[in-house]
Each structure stands twice: as C-alpha cells, then as structure tokens.
C-alpha positions in Angstrom: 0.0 0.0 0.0 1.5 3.6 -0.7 1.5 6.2 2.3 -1.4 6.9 3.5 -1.5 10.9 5.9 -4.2 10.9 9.0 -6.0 14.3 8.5 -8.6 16.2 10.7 -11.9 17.5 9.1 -12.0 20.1 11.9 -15.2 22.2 13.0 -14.8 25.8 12.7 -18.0 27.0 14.1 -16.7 26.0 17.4 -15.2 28.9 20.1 -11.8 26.7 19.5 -11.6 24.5 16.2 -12.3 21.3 17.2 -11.7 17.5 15.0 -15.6 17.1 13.9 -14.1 14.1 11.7 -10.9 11.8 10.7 -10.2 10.7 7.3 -7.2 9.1 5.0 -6.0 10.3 2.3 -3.1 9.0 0.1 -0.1 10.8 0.6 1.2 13.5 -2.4 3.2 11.9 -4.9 6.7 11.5 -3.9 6.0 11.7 -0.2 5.1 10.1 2.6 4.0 13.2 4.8 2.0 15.6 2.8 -1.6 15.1 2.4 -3.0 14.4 -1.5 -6.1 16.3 -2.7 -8.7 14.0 -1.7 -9.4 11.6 1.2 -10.4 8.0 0.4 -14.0 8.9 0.9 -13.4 11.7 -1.9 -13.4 14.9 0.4 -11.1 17.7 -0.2 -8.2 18.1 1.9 -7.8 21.4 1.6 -9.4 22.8 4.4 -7.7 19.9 7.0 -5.7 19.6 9.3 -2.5 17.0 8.9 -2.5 14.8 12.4 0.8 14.5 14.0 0.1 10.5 14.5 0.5 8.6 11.0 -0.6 4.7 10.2 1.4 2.3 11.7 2.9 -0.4 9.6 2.5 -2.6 12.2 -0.7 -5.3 11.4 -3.7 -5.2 14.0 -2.9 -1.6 14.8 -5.9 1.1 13.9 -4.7 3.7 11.2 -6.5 6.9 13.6 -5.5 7.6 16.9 -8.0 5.3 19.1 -8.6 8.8 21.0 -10.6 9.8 17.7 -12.4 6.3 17.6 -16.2 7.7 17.6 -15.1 10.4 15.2 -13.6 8.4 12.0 -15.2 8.4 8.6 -16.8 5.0 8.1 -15.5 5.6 4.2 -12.3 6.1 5.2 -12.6 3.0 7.3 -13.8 0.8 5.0 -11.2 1.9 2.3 -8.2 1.0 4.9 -9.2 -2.3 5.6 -9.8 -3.2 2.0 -6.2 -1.5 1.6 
C-alpha cells in the first residue's frame, strides 16, 4: 500500500476548532508526509488539518488515533481495511 497521511476534518464553528471528523487520504506523490487532494471517501483536503500521529505499519494496529475512535469516517474505514 502507498503512504497513506491521517487528516482532521475540523469544526470551525466551534469557540476553538475542534476535529468534527478523521479521514485518510493518500499521501502527495513523492511523499510520505504531505496530504494528497482528496481523502479515500473523496473529500477535499484542503481545508484539513494534517494529524501529528500517521498509520502504523504494524498489522492489527488502527490507522486513527484510538482517542478519535467515535469520530472516524466510516468511508475512510472501509477503504483502509480493503487497503
């Protein structure tokens, strides 16, 4: 699988930006830290916010930070595992 970048879709009608929701997205061509344009549920990255945590190669472990459990795209989700 190529790199794949944990981004924030983040909530800016809140008093302090908050993650409203995480998503994949395939890293740029020739890198393995910078977002691409879309996530794998099609969104724009644009707007988002890179997380400091990326996938683990390791098998078994979750591709989000399990803090952000309740707030990753099911898209996304489904996309990584068939990855």
């Amino acid at each position: 699988m190529s790199s794949v970048v944990v981004v924030y879709e983040l909530d800016q009608l809140a008093a302090e930006p908050a993650v409203r929701r995480v998503h994949a997205a395939p890293a740029a061509p020739g890198s393995t830290s910078v977002r691409g344009p879309r996530t794998m549920c099609g969104r724009d990255t644009f707007a988002m916010e890179t997380a400091d945590r990326q996938p683990s190669d390791r098998p078994g472990t979750p591709w989000y930070d399990p803090a952000h459990a309740a707030l990753v795209c099911p898209d996304c989700d489904a996309a990584m595992a068939d990855a």
